[in-house]
C-alpha positions as a LaTeX table, in Angstrom:
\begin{tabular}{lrrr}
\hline
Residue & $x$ (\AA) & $y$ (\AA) & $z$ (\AA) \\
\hline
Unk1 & 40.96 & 39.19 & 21.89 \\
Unk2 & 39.79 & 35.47 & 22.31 \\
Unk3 & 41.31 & 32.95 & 19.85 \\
Unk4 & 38.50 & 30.92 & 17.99 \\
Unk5 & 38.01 & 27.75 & 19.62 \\
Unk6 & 39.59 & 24.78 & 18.45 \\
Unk7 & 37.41 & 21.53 & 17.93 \\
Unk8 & 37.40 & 19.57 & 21.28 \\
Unk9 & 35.85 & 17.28 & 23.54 \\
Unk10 & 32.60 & 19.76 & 23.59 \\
Unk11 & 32.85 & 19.43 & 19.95 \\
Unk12 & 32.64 & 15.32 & 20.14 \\
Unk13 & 30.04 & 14.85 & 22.17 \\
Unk14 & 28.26 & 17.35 & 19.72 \\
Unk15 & 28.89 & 15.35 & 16.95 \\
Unk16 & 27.37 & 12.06 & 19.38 \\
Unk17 & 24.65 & 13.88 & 20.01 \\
Unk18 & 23.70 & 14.34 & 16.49 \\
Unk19 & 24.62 & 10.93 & 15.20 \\
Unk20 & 22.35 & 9.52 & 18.40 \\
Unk21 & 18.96 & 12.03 & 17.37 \\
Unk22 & 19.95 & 10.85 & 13.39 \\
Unk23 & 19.40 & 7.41 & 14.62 \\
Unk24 & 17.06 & 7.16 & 16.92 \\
Unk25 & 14.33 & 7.36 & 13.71 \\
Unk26 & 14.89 & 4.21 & 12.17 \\
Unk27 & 15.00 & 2.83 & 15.97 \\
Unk28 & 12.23 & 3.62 & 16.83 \\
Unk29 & 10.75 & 2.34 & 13.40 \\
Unk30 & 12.29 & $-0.56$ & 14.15 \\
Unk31 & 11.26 & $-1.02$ & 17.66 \\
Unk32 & 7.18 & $-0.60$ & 16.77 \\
Unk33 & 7.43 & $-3.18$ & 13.80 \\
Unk34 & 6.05 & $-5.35$ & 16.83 \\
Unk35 & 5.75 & $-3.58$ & 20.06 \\
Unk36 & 2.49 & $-1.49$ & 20.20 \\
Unk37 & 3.72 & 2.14 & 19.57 \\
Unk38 & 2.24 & 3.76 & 22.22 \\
Unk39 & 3.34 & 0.93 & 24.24 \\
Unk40 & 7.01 & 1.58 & 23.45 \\
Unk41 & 6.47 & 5.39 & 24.07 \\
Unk42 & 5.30 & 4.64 & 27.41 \\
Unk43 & 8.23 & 2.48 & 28.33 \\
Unk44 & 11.28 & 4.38 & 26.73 \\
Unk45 & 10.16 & 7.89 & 28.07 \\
Unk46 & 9.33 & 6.35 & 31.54 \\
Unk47 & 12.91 & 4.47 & 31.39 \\
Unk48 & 14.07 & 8.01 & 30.76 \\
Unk49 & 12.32 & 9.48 & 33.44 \\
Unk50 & 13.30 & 7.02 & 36.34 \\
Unk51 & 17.26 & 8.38 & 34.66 \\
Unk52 & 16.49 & 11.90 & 34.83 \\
Unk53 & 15.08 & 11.66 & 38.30 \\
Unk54 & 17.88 & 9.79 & 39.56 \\
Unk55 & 20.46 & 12.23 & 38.29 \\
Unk56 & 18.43 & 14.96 & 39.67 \\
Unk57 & 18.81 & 13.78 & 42.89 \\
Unk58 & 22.39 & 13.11 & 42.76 \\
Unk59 & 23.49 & 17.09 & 41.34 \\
Unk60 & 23.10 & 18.28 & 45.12 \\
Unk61 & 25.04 & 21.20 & 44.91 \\
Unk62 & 22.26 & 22.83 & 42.42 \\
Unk63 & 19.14 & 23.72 & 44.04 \\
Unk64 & 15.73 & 22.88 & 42.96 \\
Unk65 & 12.93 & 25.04 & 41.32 \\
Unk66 & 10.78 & 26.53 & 43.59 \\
Unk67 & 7.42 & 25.19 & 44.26 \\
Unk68 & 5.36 & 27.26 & 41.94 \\
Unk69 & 7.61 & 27.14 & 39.06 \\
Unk70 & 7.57 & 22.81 & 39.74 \\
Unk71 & 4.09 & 23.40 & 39.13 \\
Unk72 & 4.18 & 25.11 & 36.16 \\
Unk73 & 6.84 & 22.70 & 34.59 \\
Unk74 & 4.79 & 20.07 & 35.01 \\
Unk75 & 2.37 & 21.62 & 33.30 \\
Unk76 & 4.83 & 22.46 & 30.59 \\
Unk77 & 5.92 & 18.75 & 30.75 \\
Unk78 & 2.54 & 17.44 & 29.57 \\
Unk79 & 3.01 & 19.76 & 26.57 \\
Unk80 & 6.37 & 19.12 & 25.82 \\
Unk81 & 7.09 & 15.54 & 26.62 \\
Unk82 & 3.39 & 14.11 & 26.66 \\
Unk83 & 1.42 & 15.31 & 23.61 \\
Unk84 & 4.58 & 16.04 & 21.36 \\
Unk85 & 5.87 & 12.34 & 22.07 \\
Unk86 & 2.01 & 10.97 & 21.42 \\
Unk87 & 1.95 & 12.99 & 18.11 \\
Unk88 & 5.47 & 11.97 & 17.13 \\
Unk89 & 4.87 & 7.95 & 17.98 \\
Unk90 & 1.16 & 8.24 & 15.90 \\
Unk91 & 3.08 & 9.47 & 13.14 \\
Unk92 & 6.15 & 7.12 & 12.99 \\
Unk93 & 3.93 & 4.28 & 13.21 \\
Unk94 & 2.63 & 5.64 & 9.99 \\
Unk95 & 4.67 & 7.39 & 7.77 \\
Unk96 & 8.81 & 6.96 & 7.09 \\
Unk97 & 12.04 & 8.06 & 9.41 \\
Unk98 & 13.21 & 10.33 & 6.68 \\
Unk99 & 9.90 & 12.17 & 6.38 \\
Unk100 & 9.49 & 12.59 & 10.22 \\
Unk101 & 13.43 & 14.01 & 10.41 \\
Unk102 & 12.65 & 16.29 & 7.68 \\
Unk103 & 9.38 & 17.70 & 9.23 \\
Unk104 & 10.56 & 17.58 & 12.74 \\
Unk105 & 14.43 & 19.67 & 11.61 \\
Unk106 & 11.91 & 22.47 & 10.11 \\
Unk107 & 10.54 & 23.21 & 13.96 \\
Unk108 & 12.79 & 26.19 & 14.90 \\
Unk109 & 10.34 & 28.04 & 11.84 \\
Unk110 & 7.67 & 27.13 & 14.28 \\
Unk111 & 9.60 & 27.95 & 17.57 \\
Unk112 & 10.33 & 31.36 & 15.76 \\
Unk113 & 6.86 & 32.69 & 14.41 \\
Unk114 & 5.07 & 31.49 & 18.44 \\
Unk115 & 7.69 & 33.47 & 19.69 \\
Unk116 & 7.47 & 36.54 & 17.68 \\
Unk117 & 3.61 & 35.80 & 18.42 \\
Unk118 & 4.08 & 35.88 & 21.59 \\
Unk119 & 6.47 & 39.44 & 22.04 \\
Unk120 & 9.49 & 37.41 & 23.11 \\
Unk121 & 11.64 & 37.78 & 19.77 \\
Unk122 & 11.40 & 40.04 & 16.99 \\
Unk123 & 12.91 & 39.00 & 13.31 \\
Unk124 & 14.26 & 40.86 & 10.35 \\
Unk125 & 12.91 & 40.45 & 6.93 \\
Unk126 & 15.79 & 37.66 & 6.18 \\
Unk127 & 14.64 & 35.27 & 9.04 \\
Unk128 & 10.85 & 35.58 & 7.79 \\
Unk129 & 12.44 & 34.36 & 4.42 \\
Unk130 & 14.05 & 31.20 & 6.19 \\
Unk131 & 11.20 & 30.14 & 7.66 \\
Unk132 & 9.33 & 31.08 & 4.58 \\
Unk133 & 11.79 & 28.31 & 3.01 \\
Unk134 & 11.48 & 26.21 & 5.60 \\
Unk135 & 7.71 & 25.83 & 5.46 \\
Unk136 & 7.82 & 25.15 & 2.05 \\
Unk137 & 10.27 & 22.82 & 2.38 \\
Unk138 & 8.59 & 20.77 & 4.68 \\
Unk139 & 5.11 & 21.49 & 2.23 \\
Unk140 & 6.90 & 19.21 & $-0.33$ \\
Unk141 & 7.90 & 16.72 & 1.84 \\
Unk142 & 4.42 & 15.89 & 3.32 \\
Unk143 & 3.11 & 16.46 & $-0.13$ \\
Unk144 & 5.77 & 13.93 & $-1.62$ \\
Unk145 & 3.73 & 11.02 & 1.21 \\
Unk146 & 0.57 & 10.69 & $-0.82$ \\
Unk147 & 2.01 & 7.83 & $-3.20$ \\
Unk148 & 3.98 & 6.09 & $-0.68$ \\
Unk149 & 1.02 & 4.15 & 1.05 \\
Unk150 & $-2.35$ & 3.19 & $-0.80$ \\
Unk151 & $-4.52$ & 4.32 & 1.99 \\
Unk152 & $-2.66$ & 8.12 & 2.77 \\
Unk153 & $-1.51$ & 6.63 & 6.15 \\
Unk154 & 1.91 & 8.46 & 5.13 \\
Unk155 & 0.58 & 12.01 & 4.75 \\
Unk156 & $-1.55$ & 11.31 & 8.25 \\
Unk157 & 1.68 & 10.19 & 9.98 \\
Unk158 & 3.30 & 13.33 & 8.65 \\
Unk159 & 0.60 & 15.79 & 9.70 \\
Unk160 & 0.97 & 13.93 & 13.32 \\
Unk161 & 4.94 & 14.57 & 13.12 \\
Unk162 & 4.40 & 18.27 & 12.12 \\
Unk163 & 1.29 & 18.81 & 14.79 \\
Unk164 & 3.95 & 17.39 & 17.41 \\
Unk165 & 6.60 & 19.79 & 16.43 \\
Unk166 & 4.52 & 22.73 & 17.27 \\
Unk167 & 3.46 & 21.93 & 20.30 \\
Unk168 & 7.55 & 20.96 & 20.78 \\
Unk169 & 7.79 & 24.66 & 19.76 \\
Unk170 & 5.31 & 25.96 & 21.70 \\
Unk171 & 6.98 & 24.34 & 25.27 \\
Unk172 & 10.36 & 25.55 & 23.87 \\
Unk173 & 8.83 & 29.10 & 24.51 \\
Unk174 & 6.90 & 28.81 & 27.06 \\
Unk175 & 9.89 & 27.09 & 28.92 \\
Unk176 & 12.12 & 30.08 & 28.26 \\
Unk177 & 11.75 & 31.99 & 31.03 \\
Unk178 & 12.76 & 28.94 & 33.25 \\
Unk179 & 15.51 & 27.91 & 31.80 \\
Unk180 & 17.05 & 30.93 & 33.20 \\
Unk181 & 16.78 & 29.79 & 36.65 \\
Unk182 & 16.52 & 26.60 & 36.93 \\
Unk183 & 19.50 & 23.49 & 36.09 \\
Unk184 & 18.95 & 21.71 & 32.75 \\
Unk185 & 18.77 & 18.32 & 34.67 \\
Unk186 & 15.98 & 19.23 & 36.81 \\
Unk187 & 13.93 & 21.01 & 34.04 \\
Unk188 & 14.44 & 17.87 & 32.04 \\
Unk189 & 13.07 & 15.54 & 35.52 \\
Unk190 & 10.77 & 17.47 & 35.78 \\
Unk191 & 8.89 & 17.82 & 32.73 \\
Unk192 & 9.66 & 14.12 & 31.95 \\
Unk193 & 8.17 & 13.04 & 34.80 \\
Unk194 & 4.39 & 14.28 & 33.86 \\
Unk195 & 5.28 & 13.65 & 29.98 \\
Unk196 & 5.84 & 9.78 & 31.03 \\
Unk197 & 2.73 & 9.39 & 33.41 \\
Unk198 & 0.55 & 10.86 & 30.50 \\
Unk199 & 2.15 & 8.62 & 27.89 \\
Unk200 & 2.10 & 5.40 & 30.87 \\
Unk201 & $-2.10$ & 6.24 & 31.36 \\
Unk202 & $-2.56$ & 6.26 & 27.49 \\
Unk203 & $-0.18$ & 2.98 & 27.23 \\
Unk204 & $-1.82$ & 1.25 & 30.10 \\
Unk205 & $-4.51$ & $-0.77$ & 28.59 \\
Unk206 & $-1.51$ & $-1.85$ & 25.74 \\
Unk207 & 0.58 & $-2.61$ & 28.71 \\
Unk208 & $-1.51$ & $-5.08$ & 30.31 \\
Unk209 & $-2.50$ & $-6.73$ & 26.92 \\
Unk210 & 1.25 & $-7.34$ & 26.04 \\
Unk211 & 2.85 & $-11.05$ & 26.47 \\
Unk212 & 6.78 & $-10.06$ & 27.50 \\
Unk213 & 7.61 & $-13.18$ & 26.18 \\
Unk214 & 7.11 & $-12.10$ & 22.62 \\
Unk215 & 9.04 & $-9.58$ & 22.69 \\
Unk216 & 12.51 & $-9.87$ & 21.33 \\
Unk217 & 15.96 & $-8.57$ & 22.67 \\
Unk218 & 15.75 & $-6.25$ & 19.46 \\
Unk219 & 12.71 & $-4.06$ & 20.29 \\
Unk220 & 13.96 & $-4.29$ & 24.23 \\
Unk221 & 16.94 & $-2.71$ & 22.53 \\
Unk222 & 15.08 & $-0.33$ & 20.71 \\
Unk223 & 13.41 & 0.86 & 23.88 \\
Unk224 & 16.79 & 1.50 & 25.58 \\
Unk225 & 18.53 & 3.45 & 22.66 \\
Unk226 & 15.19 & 5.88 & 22.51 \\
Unk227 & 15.02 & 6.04 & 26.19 \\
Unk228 & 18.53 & 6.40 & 27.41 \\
Unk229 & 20.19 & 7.72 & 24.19 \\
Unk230 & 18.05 & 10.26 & 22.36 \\
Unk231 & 16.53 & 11.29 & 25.90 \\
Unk232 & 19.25 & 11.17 & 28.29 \\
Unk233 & 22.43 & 10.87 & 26.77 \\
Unk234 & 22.16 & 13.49 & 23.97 \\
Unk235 & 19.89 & 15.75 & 26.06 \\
Unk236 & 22.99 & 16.23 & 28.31 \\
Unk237 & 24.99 & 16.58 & 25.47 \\
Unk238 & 23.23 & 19.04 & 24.33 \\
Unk239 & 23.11 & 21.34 & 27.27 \\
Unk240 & 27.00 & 20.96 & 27.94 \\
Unk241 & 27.22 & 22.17 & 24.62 \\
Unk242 & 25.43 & 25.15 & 25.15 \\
Unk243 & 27.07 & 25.92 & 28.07 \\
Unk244 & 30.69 & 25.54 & 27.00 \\
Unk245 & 30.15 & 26.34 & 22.87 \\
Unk246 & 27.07 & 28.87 & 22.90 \\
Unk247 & 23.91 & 28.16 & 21.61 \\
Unk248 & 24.48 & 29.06 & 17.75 \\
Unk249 & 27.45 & 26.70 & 17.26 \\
Unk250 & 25.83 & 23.93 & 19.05 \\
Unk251 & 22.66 & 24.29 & 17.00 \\
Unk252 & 24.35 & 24.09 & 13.85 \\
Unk253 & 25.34 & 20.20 & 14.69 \\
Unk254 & 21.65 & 19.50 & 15.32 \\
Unk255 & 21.06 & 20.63 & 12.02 \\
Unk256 & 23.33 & 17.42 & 11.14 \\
Unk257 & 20.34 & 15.10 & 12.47 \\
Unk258 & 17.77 & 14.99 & 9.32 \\
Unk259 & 21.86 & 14.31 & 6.94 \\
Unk260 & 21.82 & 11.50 & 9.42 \\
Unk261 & 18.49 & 10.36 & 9.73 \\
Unk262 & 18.33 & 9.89 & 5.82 \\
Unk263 & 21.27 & 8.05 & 5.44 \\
Unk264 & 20.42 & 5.51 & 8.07 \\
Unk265 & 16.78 & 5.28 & 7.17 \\
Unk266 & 18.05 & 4.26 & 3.67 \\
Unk267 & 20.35 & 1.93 & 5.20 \\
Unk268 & 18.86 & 0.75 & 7.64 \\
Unk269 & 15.21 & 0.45 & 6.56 \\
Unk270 & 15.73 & 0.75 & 2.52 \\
Unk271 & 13.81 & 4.22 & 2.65 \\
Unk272 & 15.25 & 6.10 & $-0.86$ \\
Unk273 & 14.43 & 9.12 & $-0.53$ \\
Unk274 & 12.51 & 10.81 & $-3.50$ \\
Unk275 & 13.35 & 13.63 & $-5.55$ \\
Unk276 & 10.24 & 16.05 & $-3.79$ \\
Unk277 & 11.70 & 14.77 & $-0.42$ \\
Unk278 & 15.64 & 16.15 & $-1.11$ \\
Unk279 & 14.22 & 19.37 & $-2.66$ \\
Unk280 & 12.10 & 19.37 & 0.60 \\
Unk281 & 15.12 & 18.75 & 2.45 \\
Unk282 & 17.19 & 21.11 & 1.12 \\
Unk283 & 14.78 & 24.14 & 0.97 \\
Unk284 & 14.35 & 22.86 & 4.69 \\
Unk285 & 18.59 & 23.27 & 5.01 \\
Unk286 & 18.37 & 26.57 & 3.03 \\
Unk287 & 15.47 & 28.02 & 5.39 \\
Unk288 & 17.80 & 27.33 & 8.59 \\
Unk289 & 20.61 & 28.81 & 7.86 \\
Unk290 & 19.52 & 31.61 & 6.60 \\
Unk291 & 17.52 & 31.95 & 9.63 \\
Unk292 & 20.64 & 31.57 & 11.66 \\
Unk293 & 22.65 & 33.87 & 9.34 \\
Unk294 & 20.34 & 37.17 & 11.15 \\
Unk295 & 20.51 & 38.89 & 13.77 \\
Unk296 & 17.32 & 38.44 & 15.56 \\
Unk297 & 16.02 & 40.42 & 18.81 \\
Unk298 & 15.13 & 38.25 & 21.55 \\
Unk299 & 13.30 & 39.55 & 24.66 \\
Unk300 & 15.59 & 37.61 & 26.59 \\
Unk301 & 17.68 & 35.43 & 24.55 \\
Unk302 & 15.76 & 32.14 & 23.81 \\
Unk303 & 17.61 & 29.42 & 24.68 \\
Unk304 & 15.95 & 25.88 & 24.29 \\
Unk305 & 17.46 & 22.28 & 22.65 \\
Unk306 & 16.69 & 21.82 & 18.59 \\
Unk307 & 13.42 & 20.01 & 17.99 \\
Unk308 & 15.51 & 16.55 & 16.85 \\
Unk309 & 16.49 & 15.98 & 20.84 \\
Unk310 & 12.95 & 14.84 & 21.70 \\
Unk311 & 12.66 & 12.01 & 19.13 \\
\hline
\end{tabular}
């Protein structure tokens, strides 16, 4: 009988991981107080596909995808890394790092009802009930934006932050099957790499409009941390915690990231969280682990990172 693992390096770089993805909101709130947002998209996903695509080249000993499945991840990649990041940057440019950690931790409810959609997972009454939570939770936190901002720009960043989560939710499915075959570091190339030249073609015209001169060491900063940290960095994190911990105990430190993201979002950016957005977040809590607390049926085991790594 296997002794229960002791908390280790694994365990760490968990804890990094989740710390990075907590504050990576108020970064990137901070790094489009100036920058253009969709400018700053374009450069920090680009910076972490040039990464990605250098570290796929250097894993030799791990063969690539074949051809057709390259195909189809880049496909994937424009779902996944190219409309989810457009959604998520529309709505942080509009509504507050708390709210958008909140909606965003609420995503496996959405990763769970397209799969059972889709045949690849079927869930006992108890897991409906999480999500059920879950959904309501994340009801009262878009519901608490309509008297933060005079025009509603709150609530419409918040619908953009919950429209990006499904379609983060509906590549985490549709990427199963992959992930079975493929290394973690070229699925993550791969997909970047058309997420990033979508995301460059809508930045382009913002690109060529903006004077580098103007923009300070903080938001080239910014750009770095969102690029290299919460899309490198705890990416790999991630998957070597999956690897040497299992999926289940390395999800349940991503469910650390919306803790996190309040507390620096209040610290950080003086965002005090309201009393409909910590009921929010704790039906949101609630919903998740009692999710994980089932036994669900998947048809094969879905494997794919918590929604907070592609902030």
């Amino acid at each position: 009988m296997s002794s229960r693992p002791k908390f280790g390096a694994t365990d760490a770089g968990l804890l990094l991981m989740a710390l990075i993805w907590g504050v990576n909101y108020s970064v990137v709130k901070t790094g489009i107080r100036t920058l253009e947002p969709i400018a700053f998209n374009g450069l920090r996903v680009t910076l972490a596909a040039s990464v990605l695509a250098v570290l796929s080249v250097v894993i030799r000993k791990h063969p690539w995808p074949a051809r057709r499945d390259v195909g189809h991840l880049l496909l994937l990649g424009l779902i996944g890394n190219g409309l989810y990041q457009m959604f998520f940057i529309l709505g942080m440019a509009r509504t507050r790092a708390g709210i958008a950690a909140l909606i965003v931790a609420a995503g496996p409810a959405y990763v769970a009802i397209i799969s059972h959609l889709m045949g690849r997972e079927r869930l006992p009454g108890r897991a409906w009930a999480g999500i059920a939570l879950q959904l309501l939770g994340v009801a009262c936190v878009v519901g608490s934006t309509q008297g933060l901002e005079a025009d509603n720009s709150a609530m419409l960043g918040a619908l953009y932050i919950a429209c990006g989560s499904l379609m983060w939710a509906l590549f985490s499915v549709l990427l199963q099957p992959y992930t079975q075959r493929a290394h973690p570091v070229h699925l993550s190339a791969i997909t970047m790499a058309s997420g990033a030249t979508f995301l460059l073609a809508l930045a382009s015209p913002a690109l060529r409009a903006l004077d580098l001169s103007t923009v300070k060491p903080v938001e080239w900063g910014a750009v770095a941390y969102a690029g290299l940290g919460a899309l490198v960095v705890a990416y790999l994190l991630f998957y070597r915690g999956v690897r040497v911990l299992g999926p289940t105990r390395t999800a349940m430190y991503g469910n650390l990231q919306p803790i996190i993201a309040l507390a620096v979002a209040w610290l950080m950016l003086s965002e005090r969280p309201t009393g409909w957005q910590l009921l929010g977040a704790a039906l949101i809590m609630g919903g998740l682990l009692l999710s994980r607390s089932t036994s669900s049926r998947p048809v094969p085991t879905l494997v794919t990172p918590p929604t907070g790594i592609r902030t």
